[in-house]
N, C-alpha and C positions, 0 to 999 in steps of 0.2 A: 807762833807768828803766822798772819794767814798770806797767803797764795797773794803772788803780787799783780801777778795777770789776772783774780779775781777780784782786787782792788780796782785794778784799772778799769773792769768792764764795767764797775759797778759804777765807778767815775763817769765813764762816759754815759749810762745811763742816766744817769742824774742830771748831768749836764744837757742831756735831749731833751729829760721831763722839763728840766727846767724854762730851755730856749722855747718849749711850745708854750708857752706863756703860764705852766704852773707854778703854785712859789719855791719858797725855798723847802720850805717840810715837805712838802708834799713829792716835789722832787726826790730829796734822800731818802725818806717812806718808802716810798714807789718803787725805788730804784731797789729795795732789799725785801718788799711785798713776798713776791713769789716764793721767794728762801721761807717762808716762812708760813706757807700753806694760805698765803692773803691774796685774792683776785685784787687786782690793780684797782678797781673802781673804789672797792670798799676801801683800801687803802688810800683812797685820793682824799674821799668824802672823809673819814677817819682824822686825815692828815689836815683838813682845809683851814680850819680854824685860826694854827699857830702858824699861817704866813704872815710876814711882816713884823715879826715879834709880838705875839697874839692879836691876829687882829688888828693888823699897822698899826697897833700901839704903841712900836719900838721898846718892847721889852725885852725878852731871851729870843736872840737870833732865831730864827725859823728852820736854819741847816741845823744849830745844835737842837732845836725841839727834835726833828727829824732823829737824827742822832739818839737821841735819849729814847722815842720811841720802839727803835729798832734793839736800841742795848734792853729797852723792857719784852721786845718780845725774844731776848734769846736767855738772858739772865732775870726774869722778871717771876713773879710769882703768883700762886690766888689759893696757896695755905691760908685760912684764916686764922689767928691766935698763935702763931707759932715766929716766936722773934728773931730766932735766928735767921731759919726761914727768910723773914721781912727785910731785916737789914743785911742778909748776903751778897745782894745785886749794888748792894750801897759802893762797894769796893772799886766794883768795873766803874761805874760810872766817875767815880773820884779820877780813876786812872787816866779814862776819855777825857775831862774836862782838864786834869793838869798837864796832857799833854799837848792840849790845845794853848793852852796858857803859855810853854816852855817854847812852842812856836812864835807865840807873838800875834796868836787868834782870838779876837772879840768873841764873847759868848754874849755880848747884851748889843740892842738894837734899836740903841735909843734914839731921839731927834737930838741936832743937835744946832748950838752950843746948848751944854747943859750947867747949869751954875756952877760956881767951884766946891760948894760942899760936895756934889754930886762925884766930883773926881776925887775929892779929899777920902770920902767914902769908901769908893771901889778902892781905890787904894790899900787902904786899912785893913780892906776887907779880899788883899791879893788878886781882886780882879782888874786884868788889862785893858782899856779903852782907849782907842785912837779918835782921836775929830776927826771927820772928815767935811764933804761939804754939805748943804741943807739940800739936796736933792731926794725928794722922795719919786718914787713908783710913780708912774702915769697910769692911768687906770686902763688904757690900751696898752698890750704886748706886745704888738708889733716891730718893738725897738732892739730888742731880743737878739739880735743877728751881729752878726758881724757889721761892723762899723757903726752901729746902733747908736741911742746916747744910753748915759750912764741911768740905770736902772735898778732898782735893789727888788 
């Protein structure tokens, strides 16, 4: 089980990168960079892509990319041909994602409403999705703050 006071600092890190108007990957990336022998930039630039659910696409949430990246560089590999190997990291990551699940945490980041197959789906397929409302990102950051408006 890891250090709780190294969870929390990592929290509030994340939550810094983030309020300075980075997104969400790039924030939790960031936040776990240096653990990891990665200068912050490269890790920004690294990270930039899957803000917004790739590329405000609203596909896989930006904090779980983040996430996923960070679980690939501590349990991740670059054996080639070797299957064990390959599907070892498969594990953690299962772990991280059903724990988010058993919380009640969206791992997709889609627009919404989304049609009802689209919820019959996830469904079927054990993943949790909340409505919320149609507000997307404003392409200024400045909102970021405390008393802000609602911003993803």
């Amino acid at each position: 089980m890891m250090d709780t006071a190294y969870i929390e600092a990592k929290k509030v890190k994340a939550k810094a990168l983030f309020e300075s108007g980075l997104n969400c990957c790039q924030a939790v990336f960031g936040a776990f960079a240096e653990d990891f022998g990665m200068d912050l930039d490269t890790a920004l630039r690294l990270s930039a892509s899957f803000g917004g659910g790739f590329g405000r696409l609203r596909e896989v949430c930006g904090a779980v990319s983040g996430m996923l990246m960070v679980a690939g560089l501590k349990w991740g590999y670059s054996e080639v041909g070797n299957l064990d190997v390959k599907t070892a990291p498969y594990e953690g990551i299962v772990e991280l994602l059903d724990a988010l699940k058993a919380k009640g945490i969206n791992t997709l980041c889609p627009s919404y409403p989304q049609p009802a197959w689209f919820y019959d789906l996830c469904t079927q397929q054990g993943m949790y999705v909340i409505d919320c409302a149609a507000i997307d990102a404003p392409e200024h950051r400045s909102d970021r703050k405390v008393g802000g408006t609602p911003s993803n």
